[in-house]
DOPAKE-79402 format. One record per residue: residue number from 1; residue in three letters; chain; x, y, z of N, C-alpha, C, O in turn. Coordinates in pm, 1 decimal. Layout:
% residues N
  num  residu  chaine        nx        ny        nz       cax       cay       caz        cx        cy        cz        ox        oy        oz
  NUM     ALA       A         X         Y         Z         X         Y         Z         X         Y         Z         X         Y         Z
...
//
This chain:
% residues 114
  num  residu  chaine        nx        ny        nz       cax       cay       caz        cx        cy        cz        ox        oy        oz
    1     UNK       A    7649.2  -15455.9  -15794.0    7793.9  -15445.8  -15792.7    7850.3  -15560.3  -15708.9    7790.2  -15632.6  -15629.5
    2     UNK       A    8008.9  -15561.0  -15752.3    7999.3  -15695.0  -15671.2    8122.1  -15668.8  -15545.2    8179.1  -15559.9  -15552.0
    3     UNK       A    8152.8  -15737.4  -15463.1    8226.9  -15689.0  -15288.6    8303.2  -15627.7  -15346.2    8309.9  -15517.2  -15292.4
    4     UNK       A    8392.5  -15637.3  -15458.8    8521.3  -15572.8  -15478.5    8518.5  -15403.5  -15480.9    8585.4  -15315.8  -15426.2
    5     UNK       A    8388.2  -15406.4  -15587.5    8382.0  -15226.9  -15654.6    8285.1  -15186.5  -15498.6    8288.8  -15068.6  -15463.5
    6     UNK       A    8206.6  -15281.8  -15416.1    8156.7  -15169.1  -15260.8    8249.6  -15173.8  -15197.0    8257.4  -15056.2  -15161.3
    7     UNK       A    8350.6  -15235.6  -15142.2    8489.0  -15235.1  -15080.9    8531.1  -15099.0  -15175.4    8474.9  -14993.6  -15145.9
    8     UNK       A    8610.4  -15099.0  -15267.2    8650.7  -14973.1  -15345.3    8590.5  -14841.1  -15328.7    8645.7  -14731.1  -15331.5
    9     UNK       A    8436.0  -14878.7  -15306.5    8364.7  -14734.9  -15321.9    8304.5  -14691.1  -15170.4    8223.3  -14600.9  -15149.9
   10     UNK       A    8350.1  -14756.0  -15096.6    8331.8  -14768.1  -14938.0    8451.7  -14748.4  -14882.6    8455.8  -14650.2  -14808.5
   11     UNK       A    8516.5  -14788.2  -14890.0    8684.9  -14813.2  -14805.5    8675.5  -14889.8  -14701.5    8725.6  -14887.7  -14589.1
   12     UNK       A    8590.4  -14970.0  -14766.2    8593.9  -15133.6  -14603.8    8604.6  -15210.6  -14686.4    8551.9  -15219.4  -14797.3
   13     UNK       A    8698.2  -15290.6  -14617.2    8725.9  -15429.2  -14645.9    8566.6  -15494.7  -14692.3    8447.3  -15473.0  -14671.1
   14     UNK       A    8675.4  -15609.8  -14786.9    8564.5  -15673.6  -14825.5    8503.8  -15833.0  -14689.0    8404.2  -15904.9  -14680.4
   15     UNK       A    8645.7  -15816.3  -14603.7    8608.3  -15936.7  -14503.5    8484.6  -15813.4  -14381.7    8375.7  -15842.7  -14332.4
   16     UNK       A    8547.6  -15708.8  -14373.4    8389.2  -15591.8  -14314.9    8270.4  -15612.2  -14387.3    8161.6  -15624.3  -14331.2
   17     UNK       A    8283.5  -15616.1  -14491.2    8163.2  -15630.3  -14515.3    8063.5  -15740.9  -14543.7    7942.0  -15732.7  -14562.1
   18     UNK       A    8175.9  -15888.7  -14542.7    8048.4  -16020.9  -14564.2    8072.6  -15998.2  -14380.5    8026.1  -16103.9  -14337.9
   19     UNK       A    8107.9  -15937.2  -14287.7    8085.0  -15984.1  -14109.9    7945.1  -15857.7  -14135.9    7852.5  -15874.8  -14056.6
   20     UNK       A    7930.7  -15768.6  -14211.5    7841.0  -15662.4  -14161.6    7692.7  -15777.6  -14279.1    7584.5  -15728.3  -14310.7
   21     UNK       A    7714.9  -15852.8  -14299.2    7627.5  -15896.6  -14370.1    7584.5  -16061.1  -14297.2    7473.0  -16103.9  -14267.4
   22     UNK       A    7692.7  -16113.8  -14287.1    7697.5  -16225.8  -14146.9    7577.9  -16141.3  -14025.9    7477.9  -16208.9  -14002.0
   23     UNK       A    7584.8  -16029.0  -13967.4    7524.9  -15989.4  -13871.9    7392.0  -15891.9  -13915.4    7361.2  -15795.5  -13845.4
   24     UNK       A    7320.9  -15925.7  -14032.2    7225.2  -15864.9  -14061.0    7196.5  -15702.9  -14094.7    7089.1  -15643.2  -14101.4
   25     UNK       A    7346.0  -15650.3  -14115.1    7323.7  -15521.4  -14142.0    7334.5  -15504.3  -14272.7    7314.3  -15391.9  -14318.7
   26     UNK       A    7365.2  -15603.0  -14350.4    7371.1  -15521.2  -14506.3    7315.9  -15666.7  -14576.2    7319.0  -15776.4  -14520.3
   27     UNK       A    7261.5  -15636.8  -14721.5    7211.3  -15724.8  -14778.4    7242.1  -15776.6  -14925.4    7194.7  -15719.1  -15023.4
   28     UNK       A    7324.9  -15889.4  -14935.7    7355.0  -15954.7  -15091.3    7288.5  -16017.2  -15150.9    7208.3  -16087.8  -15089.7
   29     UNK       A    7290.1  -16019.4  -15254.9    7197.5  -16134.9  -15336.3    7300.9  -16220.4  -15374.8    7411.0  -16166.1  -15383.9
   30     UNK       A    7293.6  -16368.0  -15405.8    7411.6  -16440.9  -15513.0    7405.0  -16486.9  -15607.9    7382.6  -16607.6  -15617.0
   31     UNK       A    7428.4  -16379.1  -15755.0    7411.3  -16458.0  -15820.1    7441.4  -16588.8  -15914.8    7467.5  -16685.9  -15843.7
   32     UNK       A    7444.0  -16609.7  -16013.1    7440.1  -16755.4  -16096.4    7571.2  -16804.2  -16088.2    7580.4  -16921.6  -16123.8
   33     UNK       A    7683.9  -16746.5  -16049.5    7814.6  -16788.0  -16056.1    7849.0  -16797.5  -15865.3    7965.6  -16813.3  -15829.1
   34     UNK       A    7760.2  -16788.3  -15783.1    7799.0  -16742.6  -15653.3    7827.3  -16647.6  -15589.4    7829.5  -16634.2  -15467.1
   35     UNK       A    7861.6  -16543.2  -15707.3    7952.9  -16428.8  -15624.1    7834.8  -16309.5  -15562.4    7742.1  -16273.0  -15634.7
   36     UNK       A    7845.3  -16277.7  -15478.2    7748.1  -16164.1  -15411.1    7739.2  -16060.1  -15483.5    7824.6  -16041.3  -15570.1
   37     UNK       A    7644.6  -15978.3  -15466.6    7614.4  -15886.1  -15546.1    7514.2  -15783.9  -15497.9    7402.7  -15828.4  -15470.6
   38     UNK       A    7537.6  -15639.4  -15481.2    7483.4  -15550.9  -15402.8    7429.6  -15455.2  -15466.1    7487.0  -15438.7  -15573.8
   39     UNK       A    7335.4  -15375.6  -15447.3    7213.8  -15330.5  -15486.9    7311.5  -15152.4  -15461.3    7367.7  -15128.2  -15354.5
   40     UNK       A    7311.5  -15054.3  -15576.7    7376.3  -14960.8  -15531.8    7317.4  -14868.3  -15382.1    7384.2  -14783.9  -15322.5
   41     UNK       A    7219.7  -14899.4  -15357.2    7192.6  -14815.6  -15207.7    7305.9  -14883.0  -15104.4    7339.6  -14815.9  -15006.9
   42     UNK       A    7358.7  -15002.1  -15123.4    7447.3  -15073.4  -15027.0    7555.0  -14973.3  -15027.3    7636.6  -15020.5  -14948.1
   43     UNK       A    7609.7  -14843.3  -15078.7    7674.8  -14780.2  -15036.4    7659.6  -14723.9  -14912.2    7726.4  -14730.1  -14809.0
   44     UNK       A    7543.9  -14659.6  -14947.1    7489.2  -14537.0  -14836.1    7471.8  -14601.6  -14721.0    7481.4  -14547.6  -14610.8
   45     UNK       A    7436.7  -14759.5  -14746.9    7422.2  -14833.6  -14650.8    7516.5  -14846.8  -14493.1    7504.8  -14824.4  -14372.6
   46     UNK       A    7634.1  -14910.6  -14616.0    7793.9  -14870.8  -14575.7    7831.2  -14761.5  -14466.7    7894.5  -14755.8  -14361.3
   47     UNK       A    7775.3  -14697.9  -14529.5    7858.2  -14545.5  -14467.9    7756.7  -14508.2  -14356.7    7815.7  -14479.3  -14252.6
   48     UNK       A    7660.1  -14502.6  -14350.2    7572.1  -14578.8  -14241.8    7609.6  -14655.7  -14085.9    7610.5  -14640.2  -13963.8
   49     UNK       A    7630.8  -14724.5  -14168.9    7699.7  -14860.4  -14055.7    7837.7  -14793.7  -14005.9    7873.7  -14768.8  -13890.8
   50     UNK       A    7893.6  -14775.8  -14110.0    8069.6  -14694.2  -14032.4    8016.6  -14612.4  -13863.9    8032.7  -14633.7  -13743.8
   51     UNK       A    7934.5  -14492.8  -13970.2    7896.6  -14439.8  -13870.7    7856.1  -14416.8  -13770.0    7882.0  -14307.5  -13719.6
   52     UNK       A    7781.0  -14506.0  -13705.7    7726.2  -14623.9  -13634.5    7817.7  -14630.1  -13534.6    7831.5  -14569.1  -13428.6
   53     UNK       A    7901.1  -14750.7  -13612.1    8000.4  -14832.8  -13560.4    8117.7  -14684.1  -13487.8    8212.8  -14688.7  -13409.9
   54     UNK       A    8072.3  -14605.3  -13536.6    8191.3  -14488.4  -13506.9    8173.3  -14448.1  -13352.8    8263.7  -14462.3  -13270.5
   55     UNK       A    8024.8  -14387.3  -13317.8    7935.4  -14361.6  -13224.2    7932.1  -14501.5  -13114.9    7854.3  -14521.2  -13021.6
   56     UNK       A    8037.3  -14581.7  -13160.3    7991.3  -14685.6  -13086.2    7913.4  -14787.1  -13022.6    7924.5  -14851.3  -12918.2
   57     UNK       A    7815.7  -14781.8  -13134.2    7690.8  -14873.9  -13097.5    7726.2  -15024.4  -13177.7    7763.0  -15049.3  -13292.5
   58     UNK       A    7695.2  -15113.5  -13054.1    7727.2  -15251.9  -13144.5    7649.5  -15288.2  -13242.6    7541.0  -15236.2  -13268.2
   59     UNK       A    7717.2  -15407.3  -13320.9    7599.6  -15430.4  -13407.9    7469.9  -15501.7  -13403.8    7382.4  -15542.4  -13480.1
   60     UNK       A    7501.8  -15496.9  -13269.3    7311.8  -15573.1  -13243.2    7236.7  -15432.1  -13239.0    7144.4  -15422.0  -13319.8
   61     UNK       A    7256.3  -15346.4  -13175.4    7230.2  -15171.5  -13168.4    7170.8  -15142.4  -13325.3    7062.1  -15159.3  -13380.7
   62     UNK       A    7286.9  -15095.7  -13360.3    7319.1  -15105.2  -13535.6    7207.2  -15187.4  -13621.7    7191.5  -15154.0  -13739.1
   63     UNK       A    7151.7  -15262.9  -13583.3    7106.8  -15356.7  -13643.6    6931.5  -15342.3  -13613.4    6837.0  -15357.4  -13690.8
   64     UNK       A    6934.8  -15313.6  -13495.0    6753.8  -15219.6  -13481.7    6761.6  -15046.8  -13520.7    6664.8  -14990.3  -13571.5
   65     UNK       A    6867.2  -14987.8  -13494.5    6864.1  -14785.4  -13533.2    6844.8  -14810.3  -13695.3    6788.1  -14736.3  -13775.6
   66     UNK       A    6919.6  -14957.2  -13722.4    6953.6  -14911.4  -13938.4    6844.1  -14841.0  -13968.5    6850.5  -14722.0  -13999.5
   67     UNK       A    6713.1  -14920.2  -13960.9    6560.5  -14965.5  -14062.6    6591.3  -14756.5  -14045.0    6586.4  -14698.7  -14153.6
   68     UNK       A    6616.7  -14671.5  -13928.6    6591.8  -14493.5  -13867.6    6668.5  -14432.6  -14019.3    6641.8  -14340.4  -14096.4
   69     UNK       A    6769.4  -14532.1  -14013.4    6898.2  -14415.8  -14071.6    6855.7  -14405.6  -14231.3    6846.7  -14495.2  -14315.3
   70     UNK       A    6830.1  -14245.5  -14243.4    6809.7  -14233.1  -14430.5    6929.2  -14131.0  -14472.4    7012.8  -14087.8  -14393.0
   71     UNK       A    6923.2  -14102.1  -14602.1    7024.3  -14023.4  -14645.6    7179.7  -14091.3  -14638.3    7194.8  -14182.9  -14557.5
   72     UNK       A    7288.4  -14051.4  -14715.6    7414.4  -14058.0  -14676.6    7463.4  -14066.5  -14585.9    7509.5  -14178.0  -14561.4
   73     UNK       A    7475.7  -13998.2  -14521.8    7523.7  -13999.0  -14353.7    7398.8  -14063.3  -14292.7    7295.6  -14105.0  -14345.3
   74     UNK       A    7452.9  -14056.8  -14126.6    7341.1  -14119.4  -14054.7    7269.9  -14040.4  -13998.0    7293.4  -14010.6  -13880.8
   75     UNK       A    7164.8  -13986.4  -14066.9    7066.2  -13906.5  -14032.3    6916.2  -13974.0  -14007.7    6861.0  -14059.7  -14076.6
   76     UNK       A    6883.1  -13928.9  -13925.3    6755.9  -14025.2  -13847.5    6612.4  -14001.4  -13911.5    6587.6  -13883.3  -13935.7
   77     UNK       A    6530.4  -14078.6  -13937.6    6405.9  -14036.9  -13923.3    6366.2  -14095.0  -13751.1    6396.4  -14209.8  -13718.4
   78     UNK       A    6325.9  -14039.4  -13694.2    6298.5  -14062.7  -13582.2    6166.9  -14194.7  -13579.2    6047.6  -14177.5  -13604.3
   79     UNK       A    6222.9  -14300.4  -13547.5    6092.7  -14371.4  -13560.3    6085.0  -14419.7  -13457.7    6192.7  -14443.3  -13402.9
   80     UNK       A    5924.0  -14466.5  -13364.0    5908.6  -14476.9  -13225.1    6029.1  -14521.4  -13163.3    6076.3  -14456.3  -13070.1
   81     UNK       A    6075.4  -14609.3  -13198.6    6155.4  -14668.1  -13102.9    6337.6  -14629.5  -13065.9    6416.0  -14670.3  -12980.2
   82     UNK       A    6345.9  -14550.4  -13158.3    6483.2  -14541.4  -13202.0    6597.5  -14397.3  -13061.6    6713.5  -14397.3  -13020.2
   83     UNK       A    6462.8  -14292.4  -13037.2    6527.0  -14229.1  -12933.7    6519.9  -14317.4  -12816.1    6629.6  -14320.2  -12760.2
   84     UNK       A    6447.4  -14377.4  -12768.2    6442.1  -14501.3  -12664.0    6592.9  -14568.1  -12628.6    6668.9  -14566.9  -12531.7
   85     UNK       A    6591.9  -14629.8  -12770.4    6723.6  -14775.1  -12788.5    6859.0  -14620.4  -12767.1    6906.2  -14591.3  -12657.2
   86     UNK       A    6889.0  -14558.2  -12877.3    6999.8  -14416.5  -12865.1    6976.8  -14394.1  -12731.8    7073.1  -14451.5  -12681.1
   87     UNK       A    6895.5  -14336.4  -12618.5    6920.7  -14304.1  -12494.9    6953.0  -14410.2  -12406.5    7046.1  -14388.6  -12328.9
   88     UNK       A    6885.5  -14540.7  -12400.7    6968.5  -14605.8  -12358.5    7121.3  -14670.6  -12385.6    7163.1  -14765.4  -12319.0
   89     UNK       A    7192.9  -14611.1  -12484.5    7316.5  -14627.1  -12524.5    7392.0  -14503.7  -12470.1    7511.9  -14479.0  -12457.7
   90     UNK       A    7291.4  -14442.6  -12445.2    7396.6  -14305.9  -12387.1    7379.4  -14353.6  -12215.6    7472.5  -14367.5  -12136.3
   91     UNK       A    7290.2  -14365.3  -12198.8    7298.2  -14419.9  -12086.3    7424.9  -14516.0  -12022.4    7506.9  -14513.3  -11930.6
   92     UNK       A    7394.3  -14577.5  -12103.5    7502.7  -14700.0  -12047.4    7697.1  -14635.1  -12065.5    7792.0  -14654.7  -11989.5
   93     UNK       A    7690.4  -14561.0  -12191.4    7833.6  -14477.2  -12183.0    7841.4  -14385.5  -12095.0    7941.4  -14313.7  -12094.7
   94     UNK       A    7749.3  -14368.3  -12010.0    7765.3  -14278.6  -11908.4    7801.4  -14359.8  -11769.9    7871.4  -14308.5  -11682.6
   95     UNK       A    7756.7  -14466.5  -11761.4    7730.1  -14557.7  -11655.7    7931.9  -14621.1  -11645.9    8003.7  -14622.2  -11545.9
   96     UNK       A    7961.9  -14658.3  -11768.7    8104.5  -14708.6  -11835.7    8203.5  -14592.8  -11789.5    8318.3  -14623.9  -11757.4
   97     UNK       A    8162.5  -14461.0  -11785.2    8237.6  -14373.4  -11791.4    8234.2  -14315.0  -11654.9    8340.3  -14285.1  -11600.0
   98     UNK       A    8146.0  -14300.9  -11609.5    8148.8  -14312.3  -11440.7    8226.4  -14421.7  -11361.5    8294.5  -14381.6  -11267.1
   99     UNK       A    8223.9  -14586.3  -11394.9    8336.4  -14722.0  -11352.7    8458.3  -14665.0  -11418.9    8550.3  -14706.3  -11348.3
  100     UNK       A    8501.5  -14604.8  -11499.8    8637.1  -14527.6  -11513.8    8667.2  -14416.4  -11419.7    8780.0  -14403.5  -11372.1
  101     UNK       A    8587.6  -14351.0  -11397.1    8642.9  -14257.2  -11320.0    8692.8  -14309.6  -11162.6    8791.3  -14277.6  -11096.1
  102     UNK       A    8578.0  -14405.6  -11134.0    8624.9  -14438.0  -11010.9    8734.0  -14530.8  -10981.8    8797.3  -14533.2  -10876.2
  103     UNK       A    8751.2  -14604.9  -11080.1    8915.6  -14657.6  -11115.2    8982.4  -14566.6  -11130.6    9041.0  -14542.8  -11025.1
  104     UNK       A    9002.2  -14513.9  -11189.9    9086.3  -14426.6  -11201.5    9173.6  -14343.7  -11048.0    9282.8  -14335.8  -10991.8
  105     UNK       A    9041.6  -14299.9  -11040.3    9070.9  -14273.1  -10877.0    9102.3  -14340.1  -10736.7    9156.9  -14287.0  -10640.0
  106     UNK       A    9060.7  -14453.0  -10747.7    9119.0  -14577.7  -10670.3    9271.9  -14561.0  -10733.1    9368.7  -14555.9  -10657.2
  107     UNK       A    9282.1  -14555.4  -10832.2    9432.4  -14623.2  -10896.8    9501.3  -14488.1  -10887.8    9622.4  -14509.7  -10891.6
  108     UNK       A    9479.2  -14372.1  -10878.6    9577.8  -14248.1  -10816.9    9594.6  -14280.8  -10680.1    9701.3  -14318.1  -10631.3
  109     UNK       A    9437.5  -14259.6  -10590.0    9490.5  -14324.5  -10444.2    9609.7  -14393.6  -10396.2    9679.5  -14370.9  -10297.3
  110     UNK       A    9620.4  -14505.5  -10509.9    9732.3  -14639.5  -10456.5    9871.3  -14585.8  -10432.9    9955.6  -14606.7  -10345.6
  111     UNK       A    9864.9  -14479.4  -10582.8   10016.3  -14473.9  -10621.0   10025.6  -14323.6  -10524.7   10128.3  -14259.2  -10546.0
  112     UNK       A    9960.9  -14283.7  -10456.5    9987.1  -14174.3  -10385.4   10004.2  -14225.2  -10250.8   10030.5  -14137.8  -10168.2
  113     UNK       A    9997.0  -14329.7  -10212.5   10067.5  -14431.2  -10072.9   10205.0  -14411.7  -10128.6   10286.0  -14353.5  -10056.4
  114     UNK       A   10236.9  -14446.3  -10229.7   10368.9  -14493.3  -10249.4   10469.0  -14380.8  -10226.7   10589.6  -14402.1  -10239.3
//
């Protein structure tokens, strides 16, 4: 199929999807006229990556969990490495979310001088 009808049958842009292909998460072929052309699993693919991208993992992240993710949604086969890389992503949103709190609280402090 070609960007237009996976854009259509995805609901991402077609500039989302040559950057999700720029960054190694999805895969075109080109054929004889140039134009790209995607293999129908590049849906599931799609929706995949959204999901991903939803959970907040970048696409360098995204880009080692994919090879995990089977089925429609992003459902895992657990493969060695993949609870590893996921806990250290939770990790680090925990770490992000702890430097908020303590801003936060510095920044009530201030305005409670006032």
């Amino acid at each position: 199929m070609l960007i237009g009808e996976l854009s259509r049958r995805t609901g991402v842009s077609a500039r989302s999807l040559r950057y999700y292909e720029a960054q190694g998460l999805l895969e075109a072929r080109r054929g004889a006229n140039g134009y790209r052309t995607y293999d129908e699993d590049a849906v599931a693919s799609v929706r995949k990556i959204r999901a991903l991208l939803r959970a907040g993992l970048s696409t360098e992240v995204i880009r080692q969990v994919l090879p995990c993710a089977r089925g429609e949604q992003a459902d895992f086969d657990w493969c060695a490495e993949l609870r590893a890389i996921l806990d250290g992503e939770l990790a680090d949103l925990d770490e992000q979310i702890e430097t908020l709190r303590r801003s936060r609280g510095a920044l009530v402090g201030l305005l409670a001088e006032r």
